[in-house]
C-alpha positions as CSV (number, residue, x, y, z in Angstrom):
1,X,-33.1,-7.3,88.9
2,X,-36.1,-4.6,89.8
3,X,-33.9,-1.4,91.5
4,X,-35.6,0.0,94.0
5,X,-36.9,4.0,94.2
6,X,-35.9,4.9,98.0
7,X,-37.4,4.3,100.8
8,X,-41.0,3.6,100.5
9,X,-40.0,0.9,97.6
10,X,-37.7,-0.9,100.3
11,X,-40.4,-0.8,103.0
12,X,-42.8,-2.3,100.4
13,X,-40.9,-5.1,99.5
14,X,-40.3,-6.1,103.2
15,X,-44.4,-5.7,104.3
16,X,-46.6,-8.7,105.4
17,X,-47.1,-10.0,102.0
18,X,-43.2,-9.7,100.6
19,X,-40.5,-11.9,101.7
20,X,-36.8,-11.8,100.9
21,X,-34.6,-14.9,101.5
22,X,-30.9,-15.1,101.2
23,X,-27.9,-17.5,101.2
24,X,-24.8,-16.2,103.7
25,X,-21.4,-17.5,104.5
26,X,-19.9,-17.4,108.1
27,X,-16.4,-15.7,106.1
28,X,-19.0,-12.6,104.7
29,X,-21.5,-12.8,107.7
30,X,-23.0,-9.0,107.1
31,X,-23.2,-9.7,103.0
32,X,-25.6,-11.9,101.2
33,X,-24.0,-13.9,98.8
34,X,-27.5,-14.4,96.6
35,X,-31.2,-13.2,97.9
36,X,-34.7,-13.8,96.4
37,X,-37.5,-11.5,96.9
38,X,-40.7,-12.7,96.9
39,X,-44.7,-11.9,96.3
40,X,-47.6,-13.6,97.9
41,X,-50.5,-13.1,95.8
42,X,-53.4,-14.3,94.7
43,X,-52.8,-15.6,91.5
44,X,-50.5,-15.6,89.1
45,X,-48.9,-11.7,88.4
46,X,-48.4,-10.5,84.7
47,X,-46.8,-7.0,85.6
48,X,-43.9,-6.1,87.5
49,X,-45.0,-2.7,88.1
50,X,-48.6,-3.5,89.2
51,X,-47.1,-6.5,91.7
52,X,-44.6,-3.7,93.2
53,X,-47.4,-0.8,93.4
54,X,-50.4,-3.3,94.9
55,X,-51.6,-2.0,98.3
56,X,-49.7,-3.9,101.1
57,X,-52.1,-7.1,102.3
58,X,-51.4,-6.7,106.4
59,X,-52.8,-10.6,106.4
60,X,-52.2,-13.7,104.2
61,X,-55.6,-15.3,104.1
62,X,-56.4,-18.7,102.3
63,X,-56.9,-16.2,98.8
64,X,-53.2,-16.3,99.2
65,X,-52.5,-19.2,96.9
66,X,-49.6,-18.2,94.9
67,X,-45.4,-17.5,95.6
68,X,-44.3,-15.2,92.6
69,X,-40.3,-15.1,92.6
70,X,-39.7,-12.0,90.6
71,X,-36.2,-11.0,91.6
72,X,-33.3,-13.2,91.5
73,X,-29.7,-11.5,92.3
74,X,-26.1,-12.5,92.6
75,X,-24.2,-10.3,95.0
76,X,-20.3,-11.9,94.3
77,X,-19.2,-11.6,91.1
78,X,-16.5,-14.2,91.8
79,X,-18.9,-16.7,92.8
80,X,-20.4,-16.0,89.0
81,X,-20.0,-19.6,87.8
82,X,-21.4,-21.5,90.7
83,X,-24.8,-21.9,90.8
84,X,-26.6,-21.1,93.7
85,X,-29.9,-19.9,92.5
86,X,-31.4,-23.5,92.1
87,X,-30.9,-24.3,96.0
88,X,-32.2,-21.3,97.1
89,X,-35.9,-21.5,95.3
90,X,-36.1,-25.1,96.5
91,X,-35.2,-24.1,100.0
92,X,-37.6,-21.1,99.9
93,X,-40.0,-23.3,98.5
94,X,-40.1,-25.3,101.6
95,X,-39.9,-22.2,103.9
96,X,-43.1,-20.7,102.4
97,X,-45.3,-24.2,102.3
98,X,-44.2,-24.3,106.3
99,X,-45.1,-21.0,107.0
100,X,-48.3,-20.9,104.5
101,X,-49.6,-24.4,103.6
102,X,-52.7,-22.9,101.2
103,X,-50.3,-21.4,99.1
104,X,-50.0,-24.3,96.2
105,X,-48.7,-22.5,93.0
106,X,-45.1,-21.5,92.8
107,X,-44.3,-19.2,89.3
108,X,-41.9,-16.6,88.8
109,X,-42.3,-12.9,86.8
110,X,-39.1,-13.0,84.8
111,X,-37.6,-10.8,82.8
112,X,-36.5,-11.7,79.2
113,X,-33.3,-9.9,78.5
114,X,-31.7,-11.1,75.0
115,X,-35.5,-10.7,73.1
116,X,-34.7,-7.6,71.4
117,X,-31.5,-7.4,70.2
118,X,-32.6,-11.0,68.8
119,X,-35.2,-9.8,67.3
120,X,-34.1,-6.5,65.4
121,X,-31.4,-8.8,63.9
122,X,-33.8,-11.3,62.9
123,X,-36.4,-9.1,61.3
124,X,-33.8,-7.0,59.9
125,X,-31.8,-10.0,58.0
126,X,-35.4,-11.7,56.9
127,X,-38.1,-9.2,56.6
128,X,-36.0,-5.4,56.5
129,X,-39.0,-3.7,55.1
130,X,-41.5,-4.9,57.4
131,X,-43.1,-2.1,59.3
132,X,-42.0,-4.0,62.6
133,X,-38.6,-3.8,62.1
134,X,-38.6,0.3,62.3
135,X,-40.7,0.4,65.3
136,X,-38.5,-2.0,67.1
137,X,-35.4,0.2,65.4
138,X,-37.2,3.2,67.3
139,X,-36.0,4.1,70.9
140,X,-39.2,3.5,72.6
141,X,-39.7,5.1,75.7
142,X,-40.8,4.0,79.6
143,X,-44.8,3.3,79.2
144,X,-47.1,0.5,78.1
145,X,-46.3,-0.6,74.2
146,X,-50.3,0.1,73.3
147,X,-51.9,0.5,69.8
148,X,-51.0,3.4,69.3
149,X,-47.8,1.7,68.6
150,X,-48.5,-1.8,67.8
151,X,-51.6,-2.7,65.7
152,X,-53.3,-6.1,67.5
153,X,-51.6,-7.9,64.5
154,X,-48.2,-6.8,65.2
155,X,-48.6,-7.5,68.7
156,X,-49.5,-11.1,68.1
157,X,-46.6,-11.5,66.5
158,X,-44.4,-10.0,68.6
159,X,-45.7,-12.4,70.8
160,X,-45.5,-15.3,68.9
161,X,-41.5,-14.5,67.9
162,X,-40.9,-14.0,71.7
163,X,-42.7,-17.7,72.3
164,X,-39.9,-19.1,69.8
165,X,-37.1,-17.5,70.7
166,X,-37.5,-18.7,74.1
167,X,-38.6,-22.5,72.9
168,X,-36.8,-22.4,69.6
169,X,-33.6,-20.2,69.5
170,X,-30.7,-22.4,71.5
171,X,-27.2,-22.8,71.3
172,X,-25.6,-25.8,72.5
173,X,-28.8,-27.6,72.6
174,X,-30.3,-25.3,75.0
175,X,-32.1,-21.9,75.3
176,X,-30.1,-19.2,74.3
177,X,-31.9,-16.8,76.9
178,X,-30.3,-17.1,80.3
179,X,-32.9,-17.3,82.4
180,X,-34.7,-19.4,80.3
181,X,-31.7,-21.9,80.8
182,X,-32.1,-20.8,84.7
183,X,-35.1,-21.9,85.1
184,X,-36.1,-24.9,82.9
185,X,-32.6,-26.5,84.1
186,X,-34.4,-26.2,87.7
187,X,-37.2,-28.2,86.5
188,X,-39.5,-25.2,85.5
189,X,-41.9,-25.2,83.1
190,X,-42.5,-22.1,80.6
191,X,-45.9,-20.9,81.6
192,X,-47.1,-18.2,79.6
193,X,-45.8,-14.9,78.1
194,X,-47.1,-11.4,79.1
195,X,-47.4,-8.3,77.1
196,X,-46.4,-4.9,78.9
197,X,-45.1,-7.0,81.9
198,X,-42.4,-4.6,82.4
199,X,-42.8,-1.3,80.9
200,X,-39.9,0.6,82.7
201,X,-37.1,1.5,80.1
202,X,-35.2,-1.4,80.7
203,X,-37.7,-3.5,80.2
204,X,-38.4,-2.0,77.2
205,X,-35.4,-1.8,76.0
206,X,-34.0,-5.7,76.7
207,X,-37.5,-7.4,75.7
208,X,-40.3,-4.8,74.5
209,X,-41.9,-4.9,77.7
210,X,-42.7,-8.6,77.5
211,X,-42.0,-11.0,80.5
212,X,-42.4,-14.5,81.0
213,X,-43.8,-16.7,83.9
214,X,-42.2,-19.3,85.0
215,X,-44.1,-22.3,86.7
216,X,-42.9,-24.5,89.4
217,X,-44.9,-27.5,89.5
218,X,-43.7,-29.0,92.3
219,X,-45.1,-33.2,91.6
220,X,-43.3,-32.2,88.5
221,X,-39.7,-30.7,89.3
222,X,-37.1,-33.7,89.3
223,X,-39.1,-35.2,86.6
224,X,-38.7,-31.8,84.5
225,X,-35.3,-31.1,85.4
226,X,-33.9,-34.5,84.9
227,X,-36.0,-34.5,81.1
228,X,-34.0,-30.9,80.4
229,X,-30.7,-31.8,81.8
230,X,-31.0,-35.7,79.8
231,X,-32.9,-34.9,76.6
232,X,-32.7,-31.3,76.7
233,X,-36.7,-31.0,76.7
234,X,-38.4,-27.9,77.3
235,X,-41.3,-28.2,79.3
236,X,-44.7,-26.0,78.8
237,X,-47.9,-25.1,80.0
238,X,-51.4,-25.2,78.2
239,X,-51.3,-21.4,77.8
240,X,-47.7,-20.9,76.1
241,X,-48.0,-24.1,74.0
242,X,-51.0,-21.6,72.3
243,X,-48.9,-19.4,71.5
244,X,-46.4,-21.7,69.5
245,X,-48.0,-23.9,66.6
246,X,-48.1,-27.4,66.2
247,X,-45.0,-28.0,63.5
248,X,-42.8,-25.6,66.2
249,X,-43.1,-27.7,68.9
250,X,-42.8,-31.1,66.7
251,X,-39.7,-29.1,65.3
252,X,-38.1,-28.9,68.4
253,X,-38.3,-32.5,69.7
């Protein structure tokens, strides 16, 4: 999901406090056929860049406490509609509570790649002169979306479209983001939302810089995941719920 820039990049994602796990088969023995990459932190991460660029932790001592899964990829394009993804967190899961018991919060820092496009057509279809709409028109460039660009009002509700487009926009009765549908079908819960979580053109580009945490709380997994499979029922934390008002949430039950 995150490419890497040479070297260095690699040999940070593979220090002390980075782990990469992987799924093989015996018929492709020197290819993964899906790997997950891995931060322990201390706490939950809101940017991509500043979890890549922190200074290497040689030991993982009981501030340790969280797992942050931030980059999921398929390596077999003809394996595309199997989905692996699922057994690989839980079995990493397990690995890292083996290894590290005091780590007891398991989240992701996911990218949310539909956002824009959604939201140039919306605002263009419903509000076309709204000052918004040309700035999201504009092609913005690698860097953190500040004031200078967005007043605090337009941020908020930036923010507060993202919230519903992840909790409210669905087709077939369930998120229309991927790895919304990803996640909360692996018994996830939507955690909170993070402004300038990804400020590298891409990120810019497929979501304004916004990415979303993901929470995996493990007493809750099976119940969440059979509740979204069954009833199609989004789950969310304190923090997101904020960001989402009362009649949007009842509207969506």
């Amino acid at each position: 999901v995150h490419s890497m820039n040479g070297w260095e990049d690699l040999r940070r994602r593979l220090a002390a406090d980075r782990r990469c796990y992987a799924f093989f088969h015996p018929a492709m023995q020197d290819e993964p056929i899906i790997f997950v990459q891995v931060a322990l932190s201390c706490g939950l991460s809101s940017s991509i860049q500043e979890l890549l660029e922190t200074p290497e932790r040689e030991e993982l001592d009981n501030s340790t406490d969280t797992a942050i899964f931030y980059s999921i990829s398929d390596c077999q394009k003809g394996l595309k509609g199997i989905s692996l993804g699922n057994f690989l967190i839980k079995q990493v899961v397990m690995e890292i509570r083996k290894e590290a018991p005091q780590i007891n919060q398991f989240a992701t820092l996911s990218p949310i790649p539909g956002f824009r496009t959604w939201l140039r057509k919306k605002l263009e279809e419903e509000e076309p002169n709204n000052g918004l709409t040309e700035l999201i028109k504009f092609p913005l460039v690698k860097g953190p979306i500040s004031q200078a660009i967005y007043s605090e009002e337009q941020k908020t509700k930036v923010l507060k479209l993202c919230a519903e487009y992840l909790y409210l926009v669905k087709k077939n009765e369930e998120p229309i983001d991927p790895v919304a549908r990803f996640h909360l079908r692996n018994g996830a819960s939507i955690r909170r939302l993070n402004w300038n979580g990804d400020t590298s053109i891409k990120g810019v580009e497929q979501s304004l810089g916004i990415m979303v945490n993901y929470h995996y709380d493990l007493t809750r997994v099976e119940e969440r995941h059979e509740a979204f499979v069954n009833q199609k029922k989004i789950s969310i934390d304190r923090e997101f719920s904020k960001q989402i008002s009362d009649t949007e949430i009842q509207s969506s039950k």
